[in-house]
PAMAR-129865 format. One record per residue: residue in three letters; residue number from 1; x, y, z of N, C-alpha, C in turn. Coordinates in steps of 0.05 Angstrom, whole numbers, plus 32768, in hexadecimal, padded with zeros to 4 digits. Layout:
DOTOR   residu   num    n.X    n.Y    n.Z   ca.X   ca.Y   ca.Z    c.X    c.Y    c.Z
DOTOR      ALA   NUM      X      Y      Z      X      Y      Z      X      Y      Z
...
end
This chain:
DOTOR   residu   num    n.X    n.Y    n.Z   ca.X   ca.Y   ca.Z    c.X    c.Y    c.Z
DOTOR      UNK     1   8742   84A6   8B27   8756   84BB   8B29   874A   84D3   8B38
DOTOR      UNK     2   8757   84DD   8B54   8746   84ED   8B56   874D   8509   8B50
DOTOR      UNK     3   8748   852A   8B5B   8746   853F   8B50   875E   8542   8B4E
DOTOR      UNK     4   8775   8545   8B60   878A   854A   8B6A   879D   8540   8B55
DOTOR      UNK     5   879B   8526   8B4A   87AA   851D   8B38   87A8   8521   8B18
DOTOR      UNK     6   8788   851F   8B1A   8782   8539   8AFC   8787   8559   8AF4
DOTOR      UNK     7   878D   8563   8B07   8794   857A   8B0E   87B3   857D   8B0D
DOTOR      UNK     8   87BE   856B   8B1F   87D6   8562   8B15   87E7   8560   8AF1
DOTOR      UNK     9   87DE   8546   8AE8   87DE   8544   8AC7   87D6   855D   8AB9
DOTOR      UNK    10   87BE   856B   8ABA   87B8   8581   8AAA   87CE   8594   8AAB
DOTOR      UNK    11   87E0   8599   8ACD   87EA   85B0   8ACC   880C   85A9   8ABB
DOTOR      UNK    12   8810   858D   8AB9   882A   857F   8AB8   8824   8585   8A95
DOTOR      UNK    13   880A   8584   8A87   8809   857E   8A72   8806   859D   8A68
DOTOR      UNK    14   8807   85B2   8A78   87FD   85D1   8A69   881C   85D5   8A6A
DOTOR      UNK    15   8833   85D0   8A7F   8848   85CE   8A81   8856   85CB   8A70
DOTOR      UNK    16   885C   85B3   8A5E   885F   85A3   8A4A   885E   85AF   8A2C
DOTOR      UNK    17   8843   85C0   8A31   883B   85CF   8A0E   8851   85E1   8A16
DOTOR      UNK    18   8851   85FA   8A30   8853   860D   8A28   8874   860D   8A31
DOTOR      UNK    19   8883   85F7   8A31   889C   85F8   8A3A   88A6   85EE   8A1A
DOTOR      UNK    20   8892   85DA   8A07   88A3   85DD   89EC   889D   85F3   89DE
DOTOR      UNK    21   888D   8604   89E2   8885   861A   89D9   889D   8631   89E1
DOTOR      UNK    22   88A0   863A   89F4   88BA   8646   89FD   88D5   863F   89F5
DOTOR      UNK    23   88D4   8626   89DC   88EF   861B   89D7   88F3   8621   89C1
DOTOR      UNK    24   88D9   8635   89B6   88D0   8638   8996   88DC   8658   898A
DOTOR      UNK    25   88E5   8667   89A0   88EA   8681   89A2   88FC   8681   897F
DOTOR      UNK    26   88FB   8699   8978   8911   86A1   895D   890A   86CA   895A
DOTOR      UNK    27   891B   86C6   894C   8919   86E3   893E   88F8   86EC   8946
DOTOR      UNK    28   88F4   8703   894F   88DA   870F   8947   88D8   8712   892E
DOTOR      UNK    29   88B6   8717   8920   88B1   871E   890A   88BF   872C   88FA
DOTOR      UNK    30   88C2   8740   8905   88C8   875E   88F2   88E1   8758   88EB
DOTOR      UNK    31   88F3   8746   88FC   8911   873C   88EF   890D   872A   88D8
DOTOR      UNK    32   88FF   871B   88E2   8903   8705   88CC   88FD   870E   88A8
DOTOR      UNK    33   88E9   871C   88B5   88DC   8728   8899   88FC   8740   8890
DOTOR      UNK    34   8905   8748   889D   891A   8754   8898   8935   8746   8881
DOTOR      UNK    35   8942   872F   8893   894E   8716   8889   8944   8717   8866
DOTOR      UNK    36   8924   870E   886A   891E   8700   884B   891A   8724   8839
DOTOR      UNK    37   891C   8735   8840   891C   874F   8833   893F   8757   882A
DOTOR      UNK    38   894A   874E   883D   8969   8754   8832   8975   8744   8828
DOTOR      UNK    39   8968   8726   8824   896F   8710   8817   8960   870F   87F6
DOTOR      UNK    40   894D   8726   87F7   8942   872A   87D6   8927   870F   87CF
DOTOR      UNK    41   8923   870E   87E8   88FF   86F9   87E2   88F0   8705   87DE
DOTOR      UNK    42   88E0   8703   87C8   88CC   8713   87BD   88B6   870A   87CD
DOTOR      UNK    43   88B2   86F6   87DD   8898   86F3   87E8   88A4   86F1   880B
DOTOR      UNK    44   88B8   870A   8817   88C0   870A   882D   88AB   870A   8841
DOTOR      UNK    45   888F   8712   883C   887E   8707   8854   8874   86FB   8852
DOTOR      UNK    46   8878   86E6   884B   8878   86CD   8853   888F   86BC   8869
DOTOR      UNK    47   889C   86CF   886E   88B5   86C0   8873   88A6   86BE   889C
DOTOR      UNK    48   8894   86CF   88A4   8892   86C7   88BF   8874   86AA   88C2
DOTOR      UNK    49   8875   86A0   88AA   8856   8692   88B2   8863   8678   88C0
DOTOR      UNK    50   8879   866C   88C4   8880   865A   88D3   887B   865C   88EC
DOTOR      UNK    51   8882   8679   88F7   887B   867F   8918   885B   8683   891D
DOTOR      UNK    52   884C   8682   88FF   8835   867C   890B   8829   8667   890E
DOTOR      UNK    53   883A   8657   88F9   8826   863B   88F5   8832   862E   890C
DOTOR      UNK    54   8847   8630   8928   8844   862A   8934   8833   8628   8946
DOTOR      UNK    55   8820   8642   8944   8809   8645   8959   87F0   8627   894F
DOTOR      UNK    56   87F2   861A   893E   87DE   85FC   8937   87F2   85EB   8936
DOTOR      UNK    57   880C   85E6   892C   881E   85D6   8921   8823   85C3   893B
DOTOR      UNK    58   8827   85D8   8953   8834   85D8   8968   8851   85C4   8960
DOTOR      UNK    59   8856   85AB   8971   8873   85A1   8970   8877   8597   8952
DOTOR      UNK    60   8868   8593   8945   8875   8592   892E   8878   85A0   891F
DOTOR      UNK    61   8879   85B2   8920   8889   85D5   8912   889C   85E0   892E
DOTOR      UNK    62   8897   85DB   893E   88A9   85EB   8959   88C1   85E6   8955
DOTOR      UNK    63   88C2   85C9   8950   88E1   85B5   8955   88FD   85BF   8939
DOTOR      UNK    64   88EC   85CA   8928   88F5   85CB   8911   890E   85ED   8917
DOTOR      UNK    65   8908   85FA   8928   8916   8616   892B   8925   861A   8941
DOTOR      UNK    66   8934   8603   8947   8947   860D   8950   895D   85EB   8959
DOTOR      UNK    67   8974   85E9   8968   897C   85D0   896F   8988   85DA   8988
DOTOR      UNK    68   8980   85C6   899C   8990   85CB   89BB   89AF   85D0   89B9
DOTOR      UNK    69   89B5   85B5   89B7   89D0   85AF   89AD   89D3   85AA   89CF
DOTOR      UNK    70   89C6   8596   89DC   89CD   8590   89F7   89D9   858C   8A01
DOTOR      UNK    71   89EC   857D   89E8   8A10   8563   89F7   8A1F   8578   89E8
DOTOR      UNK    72   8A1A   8595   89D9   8A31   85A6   89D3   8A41   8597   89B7
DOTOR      UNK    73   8A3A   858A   89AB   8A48   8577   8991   8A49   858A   897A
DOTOR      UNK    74   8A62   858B   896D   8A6A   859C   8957   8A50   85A0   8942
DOTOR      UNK    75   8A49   85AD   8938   8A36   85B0   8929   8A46   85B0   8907
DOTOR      UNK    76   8A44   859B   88FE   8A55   8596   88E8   8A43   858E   88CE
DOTOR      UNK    77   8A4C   858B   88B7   8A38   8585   889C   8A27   8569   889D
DOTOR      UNK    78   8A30   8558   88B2   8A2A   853D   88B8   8A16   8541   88CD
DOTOR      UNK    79   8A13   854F   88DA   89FF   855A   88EB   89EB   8562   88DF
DOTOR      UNK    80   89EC   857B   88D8   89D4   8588   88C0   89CD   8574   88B5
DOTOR      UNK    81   89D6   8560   88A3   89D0   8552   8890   89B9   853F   889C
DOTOR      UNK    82   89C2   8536   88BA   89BD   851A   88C4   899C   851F   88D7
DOTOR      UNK    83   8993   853B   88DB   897C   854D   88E0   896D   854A   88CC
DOTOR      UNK    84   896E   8547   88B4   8959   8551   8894   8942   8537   889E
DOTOR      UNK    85   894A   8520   88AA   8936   8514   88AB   891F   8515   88BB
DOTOR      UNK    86   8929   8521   88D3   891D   8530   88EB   8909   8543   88EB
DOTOR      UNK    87   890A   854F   88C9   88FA   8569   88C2   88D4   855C   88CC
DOTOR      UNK    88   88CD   8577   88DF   88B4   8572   88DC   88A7   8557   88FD
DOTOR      UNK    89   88BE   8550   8906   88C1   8532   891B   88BB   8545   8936
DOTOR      UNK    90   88A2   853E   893E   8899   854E   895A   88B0   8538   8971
DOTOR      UNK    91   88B8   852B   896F   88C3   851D   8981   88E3   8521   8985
DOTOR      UNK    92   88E8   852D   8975   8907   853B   897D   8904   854B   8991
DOTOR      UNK    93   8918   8541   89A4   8912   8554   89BE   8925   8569   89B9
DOTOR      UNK    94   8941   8570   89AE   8958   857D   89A6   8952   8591   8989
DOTOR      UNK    95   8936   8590   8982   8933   85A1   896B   894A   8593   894D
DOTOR      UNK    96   8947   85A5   893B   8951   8594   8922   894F   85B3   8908
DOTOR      UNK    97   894F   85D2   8918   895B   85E1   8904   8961   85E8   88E7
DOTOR      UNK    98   897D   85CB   88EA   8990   85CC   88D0   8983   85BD   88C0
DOTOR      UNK    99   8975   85A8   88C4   896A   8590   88B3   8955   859A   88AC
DOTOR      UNK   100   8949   85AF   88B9   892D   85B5   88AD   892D   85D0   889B
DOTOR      UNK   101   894B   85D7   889C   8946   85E6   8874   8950   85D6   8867
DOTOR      UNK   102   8965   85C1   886A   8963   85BA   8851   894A   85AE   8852
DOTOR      UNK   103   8933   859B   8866   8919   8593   8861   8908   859C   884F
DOTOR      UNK   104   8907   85B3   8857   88F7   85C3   8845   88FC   85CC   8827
DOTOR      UNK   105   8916   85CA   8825   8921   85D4   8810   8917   85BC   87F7
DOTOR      UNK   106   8920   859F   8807   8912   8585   87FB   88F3   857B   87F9
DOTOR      UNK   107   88DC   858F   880D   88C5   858F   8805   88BC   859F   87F0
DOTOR      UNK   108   88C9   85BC   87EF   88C9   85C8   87D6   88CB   85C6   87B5
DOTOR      UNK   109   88E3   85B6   87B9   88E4   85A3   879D   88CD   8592   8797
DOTOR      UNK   110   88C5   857F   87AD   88B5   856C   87AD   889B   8572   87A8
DOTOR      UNK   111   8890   858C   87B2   8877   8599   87AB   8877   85A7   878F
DOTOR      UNK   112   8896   85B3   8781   889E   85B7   876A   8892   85A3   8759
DOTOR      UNK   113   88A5   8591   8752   88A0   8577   8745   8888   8570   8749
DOTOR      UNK   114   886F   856F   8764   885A   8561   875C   8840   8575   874C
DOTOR      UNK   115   8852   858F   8744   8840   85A6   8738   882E   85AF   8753
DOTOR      UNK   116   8834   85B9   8769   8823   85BF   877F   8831   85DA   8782
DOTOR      UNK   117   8823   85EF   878B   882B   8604   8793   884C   85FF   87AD
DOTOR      UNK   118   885F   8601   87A3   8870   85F9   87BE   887C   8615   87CB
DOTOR      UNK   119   8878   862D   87C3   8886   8642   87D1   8879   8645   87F6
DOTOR      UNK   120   8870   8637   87F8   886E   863A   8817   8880   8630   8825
DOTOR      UNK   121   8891   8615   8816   889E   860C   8819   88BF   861A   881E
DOTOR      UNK   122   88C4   862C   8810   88D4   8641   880A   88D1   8654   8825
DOTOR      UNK   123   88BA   8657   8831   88B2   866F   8846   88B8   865C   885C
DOTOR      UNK   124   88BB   864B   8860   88C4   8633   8877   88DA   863C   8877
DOTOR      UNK   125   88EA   8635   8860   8908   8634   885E   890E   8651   8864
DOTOR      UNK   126   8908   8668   885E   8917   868B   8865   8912   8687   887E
DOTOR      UNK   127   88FF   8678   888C   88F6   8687   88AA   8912   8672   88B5
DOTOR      UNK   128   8919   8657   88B3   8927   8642   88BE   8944   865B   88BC
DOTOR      UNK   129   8946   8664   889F   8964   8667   889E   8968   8682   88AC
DOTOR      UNK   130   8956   868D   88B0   8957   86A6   88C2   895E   86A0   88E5
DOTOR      UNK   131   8953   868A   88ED   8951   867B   890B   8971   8677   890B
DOTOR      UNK   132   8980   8670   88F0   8991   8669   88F8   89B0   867C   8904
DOTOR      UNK   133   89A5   8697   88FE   89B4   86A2   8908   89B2   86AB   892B
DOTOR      UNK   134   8999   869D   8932   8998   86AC   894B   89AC   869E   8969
DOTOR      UNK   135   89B5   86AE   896F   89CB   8697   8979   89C5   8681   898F
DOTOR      UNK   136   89B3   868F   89A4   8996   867C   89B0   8991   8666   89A8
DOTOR      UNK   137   8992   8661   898A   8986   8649   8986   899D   862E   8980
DOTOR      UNK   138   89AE   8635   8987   89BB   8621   8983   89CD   8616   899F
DOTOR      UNK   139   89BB   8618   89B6   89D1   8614   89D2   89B3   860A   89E0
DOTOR      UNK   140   89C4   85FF   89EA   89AE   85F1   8A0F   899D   8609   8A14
DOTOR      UNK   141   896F   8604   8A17   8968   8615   8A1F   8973   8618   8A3D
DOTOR      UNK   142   8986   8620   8A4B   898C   8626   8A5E   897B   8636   8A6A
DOTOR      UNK   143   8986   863E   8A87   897F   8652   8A97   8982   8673   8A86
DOTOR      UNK   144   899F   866E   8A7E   89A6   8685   8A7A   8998   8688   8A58
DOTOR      UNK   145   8992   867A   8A44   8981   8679   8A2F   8965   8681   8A33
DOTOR      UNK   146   8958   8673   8A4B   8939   867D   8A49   893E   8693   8A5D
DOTOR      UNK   147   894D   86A7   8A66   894F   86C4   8A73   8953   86D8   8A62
DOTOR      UNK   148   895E   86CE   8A48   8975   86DE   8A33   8958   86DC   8A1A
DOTOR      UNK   149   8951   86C2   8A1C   8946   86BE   89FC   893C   86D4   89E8
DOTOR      UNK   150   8928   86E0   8A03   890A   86EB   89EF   8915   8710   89EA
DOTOR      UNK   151   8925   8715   89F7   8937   8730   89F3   8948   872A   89DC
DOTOR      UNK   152   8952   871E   89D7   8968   8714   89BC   8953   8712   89A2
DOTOR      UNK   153   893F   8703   89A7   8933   86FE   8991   892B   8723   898B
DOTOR      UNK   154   891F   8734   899B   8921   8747   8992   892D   8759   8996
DOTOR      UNK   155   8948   874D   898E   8958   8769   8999   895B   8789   8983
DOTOR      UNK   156   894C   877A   896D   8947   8796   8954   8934   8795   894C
DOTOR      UNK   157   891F   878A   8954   8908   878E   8947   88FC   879E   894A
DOTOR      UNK   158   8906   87B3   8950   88F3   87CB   8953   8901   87E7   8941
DOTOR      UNK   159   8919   87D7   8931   891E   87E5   891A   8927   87DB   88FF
DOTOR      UNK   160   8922   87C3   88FD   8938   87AC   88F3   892B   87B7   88CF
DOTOR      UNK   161   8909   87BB   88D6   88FD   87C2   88BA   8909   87D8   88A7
DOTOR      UNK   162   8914   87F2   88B6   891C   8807   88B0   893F   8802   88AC
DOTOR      UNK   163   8947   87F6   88B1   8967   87EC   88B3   8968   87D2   88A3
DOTOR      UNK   164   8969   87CD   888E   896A   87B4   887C   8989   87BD   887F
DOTOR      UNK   165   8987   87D4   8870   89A3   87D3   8868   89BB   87CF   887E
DOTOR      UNK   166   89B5   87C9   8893   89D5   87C1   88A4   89CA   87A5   88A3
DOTOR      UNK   167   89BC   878F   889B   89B8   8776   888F   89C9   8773   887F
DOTOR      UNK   168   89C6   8782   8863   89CD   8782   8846   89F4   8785   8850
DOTOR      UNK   169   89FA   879A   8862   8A12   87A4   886C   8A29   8789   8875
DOTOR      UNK   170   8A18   8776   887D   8A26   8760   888B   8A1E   8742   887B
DOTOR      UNK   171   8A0D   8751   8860   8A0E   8738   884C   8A32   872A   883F
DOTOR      UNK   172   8A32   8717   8831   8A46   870B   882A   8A3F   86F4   880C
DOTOR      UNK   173   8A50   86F0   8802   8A3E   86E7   87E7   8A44   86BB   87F9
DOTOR      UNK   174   8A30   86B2   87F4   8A35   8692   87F6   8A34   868B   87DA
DOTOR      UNK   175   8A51   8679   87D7   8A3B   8661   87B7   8A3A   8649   87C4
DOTOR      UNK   176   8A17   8644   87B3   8A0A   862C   87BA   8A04   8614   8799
DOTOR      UNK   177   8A1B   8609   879E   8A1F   85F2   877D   89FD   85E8   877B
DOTOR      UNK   178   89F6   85EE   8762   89DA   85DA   8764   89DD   85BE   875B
DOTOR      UNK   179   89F3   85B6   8751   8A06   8596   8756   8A02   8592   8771
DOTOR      UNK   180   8A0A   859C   8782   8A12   8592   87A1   8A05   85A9   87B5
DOTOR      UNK   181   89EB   85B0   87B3   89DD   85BD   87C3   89DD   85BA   87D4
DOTOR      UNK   182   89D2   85A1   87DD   89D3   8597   8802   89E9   8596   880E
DOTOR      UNK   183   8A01   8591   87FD   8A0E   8589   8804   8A23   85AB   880E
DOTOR      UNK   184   8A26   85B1   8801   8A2B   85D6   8805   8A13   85E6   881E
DOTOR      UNK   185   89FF   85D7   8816   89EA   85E7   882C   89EA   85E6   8848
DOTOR      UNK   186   89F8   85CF   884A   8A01   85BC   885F   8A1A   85C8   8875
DOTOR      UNK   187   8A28   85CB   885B   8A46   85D5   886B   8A3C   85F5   8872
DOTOR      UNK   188   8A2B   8605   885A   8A2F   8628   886E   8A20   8629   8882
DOTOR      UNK   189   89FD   860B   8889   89F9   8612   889F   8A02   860F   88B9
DOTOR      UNK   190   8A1E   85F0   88B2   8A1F   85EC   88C7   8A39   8606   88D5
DOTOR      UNK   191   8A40   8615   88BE   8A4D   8630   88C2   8A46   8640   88D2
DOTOR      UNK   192   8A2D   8644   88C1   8A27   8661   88D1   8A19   865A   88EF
DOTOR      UNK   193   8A13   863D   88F4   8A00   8635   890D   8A20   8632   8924
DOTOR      UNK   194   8A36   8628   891A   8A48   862F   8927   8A57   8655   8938
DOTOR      UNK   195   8A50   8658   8920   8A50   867D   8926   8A3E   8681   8941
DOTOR      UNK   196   8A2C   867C   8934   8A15   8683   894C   8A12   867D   8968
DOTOR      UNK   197   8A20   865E   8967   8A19   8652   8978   8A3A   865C   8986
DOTOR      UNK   198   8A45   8669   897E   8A60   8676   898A   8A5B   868F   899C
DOTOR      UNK   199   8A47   8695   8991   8A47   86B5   8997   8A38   86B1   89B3
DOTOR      UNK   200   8A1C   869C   89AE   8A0D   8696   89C8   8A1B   8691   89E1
DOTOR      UNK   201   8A34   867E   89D8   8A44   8674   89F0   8A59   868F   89FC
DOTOR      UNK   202   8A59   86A3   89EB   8A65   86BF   89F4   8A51   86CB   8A01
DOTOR      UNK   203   8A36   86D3   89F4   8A2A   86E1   8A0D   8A1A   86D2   8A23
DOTOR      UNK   204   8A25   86B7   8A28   8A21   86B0   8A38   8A33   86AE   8A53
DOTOR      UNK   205   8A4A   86AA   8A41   8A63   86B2   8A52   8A65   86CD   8A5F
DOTOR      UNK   206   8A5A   86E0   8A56   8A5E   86FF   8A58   8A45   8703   8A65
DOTOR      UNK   207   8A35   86F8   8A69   8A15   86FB   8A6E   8A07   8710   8A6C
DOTOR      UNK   208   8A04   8714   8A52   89FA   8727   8A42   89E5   871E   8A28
DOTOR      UNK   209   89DC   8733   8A1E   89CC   8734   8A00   89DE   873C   89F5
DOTOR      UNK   210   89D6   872E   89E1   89DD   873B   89C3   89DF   875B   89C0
DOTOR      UNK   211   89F4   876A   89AE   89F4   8783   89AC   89E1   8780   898B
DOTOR      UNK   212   89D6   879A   8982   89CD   879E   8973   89DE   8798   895E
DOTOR      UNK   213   89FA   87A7   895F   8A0A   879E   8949   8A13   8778   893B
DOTOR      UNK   214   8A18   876E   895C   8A13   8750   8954   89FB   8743   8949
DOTOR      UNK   215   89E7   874E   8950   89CD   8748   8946   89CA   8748   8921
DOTOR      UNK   216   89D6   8762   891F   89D4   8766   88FF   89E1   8752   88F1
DOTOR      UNK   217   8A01   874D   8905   8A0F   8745   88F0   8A05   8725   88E8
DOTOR      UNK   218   89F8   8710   8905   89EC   86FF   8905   89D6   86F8   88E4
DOTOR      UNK   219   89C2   871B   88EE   89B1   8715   88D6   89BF   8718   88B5
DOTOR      UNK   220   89D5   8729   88BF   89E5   871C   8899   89EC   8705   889D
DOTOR      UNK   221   89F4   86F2   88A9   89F8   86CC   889C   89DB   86C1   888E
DOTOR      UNK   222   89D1   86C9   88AA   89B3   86C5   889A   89A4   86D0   887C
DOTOR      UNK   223   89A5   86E4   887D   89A5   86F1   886C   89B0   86DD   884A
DOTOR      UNK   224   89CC   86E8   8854   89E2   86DF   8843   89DC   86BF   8838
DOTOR      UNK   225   89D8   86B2   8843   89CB   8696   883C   89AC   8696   8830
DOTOR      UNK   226   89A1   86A1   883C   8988   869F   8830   8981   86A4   880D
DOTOR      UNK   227   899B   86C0   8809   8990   86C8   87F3   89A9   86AF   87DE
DOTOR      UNK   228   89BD   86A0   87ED   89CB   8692   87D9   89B2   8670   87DA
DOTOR      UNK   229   89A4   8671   87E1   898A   865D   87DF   8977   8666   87CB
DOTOR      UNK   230   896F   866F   87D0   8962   8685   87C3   896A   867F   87A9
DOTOR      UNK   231   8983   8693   87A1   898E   868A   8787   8990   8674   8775
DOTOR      UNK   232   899F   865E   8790   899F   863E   8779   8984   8638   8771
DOTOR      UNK   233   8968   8648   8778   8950   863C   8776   894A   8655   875C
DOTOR      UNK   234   8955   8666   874F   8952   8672   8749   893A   8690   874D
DOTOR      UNK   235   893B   868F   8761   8925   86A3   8765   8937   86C3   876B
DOTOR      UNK   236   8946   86C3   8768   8957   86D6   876F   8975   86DE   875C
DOTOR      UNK   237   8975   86F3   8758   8998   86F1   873D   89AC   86EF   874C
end
């Protein structure tokens, strides 16, 4: 093989990291940690160690935060549902989002039951259900997605700590049956990922960012869900 073609591969293969890496974008820190503060998690910082453990995890934590949605297909409870297996699968090229809270939600128990510390498991799940409000993550990385992305993700983070309360403002109560958890969990994400993924296709249409005000109200679904999880697990009144 000679230089030209090694040189070649290396550059095709640095390509490769940092183009699934760029597909990994979500909320900045200081939001997220926001989310699990107005959602009442007592261990809210924890809620950003997902965006770090992608820095070792690489595609198998990357894939988990967000879904292309390439062919545009309704995002319905049969969707979410049909992702849970996906949780954690570096080989999903379309990401897998919805399946990877409830994933986690099902490693949690499972680390429960085997008497293992499982609340990390829980810090997976705030950071996932926070991703899901961002509207970015649920549309084709497009042109107009990787121009838009990394401004959206912080379009408050540079006050979001000091402003919980327009979070709390655009909260809403969810019930989550602990009879039919997945099954309820299922239908508000494929809700609120519908929301989102509405709003993206508006400021895409409009070719714009997000206003601050949409931003907030995004982080109350999030929000709003997190802390009705939360609850059925009892960590929260």
């Amino acid at each position: 093989m000679n230089r030209l073609n090694i040189k070649l591969i290396a550059f095709l293969s640095v390509f490769i990291i940092i183009s699934s890496f760029a597909l990994a974008f979500g909320w900045h820190d200081e939001t997220h940690l926001a989310v699990a503060k107005a959602a009442g998690y007592s261990k809210w910082y924890n809620a950003v160690g997902p965006d770090i453990a992608k820095t070792k995890a690489g595609n198998k934590e990357v894939k988990n935060h967000y879904f292309d949605n390439d062919n545009n297909v309704e995002i319905t409870p049969e969707l979410v549902l049909s992702q849970v297996k996906k949780y954690n699968d570096p080989s999903d090229r379309e990401g897998h989002l919805y399946g990877a809270i409830i994933g986690s939600l099902r490693e949690y128990r499972k680390a429960s039951d085997a008497g293992k510390y499982p609340e990390y498991h829980i810090a997976f799940c705030v950071h996932y259900v926070g991703d899901l409000s961002q509207p970015l993550h649920h549309v084709p990385y497009d042109d107009f997605n990787k121009a838009h992305h990394l401004i959206n993700d912080g379009i408050v983070e540079d006050e979001v700590l000091k402003k919980i309360a327009l979070i709390e403002k655009n909260m809403y109560t969810i019930n989550l049956s602990p009879d039919y958890l997945e099954e309820d969990l299922s239908r508000e994400i494929a809700r609120i990922a519908g929301i989102s993924k509405m709003l993206a296709q508006k400021l895409k249409a409009e070719n714009r960012n997000m206003t601050r005000d949409e931003a907030y109200i995004q982080l109350g679904h999030s929000a709003s869900l997190l802390k009705a999880i939360l609850r059925s697990l009892g960590k929260v009144p």
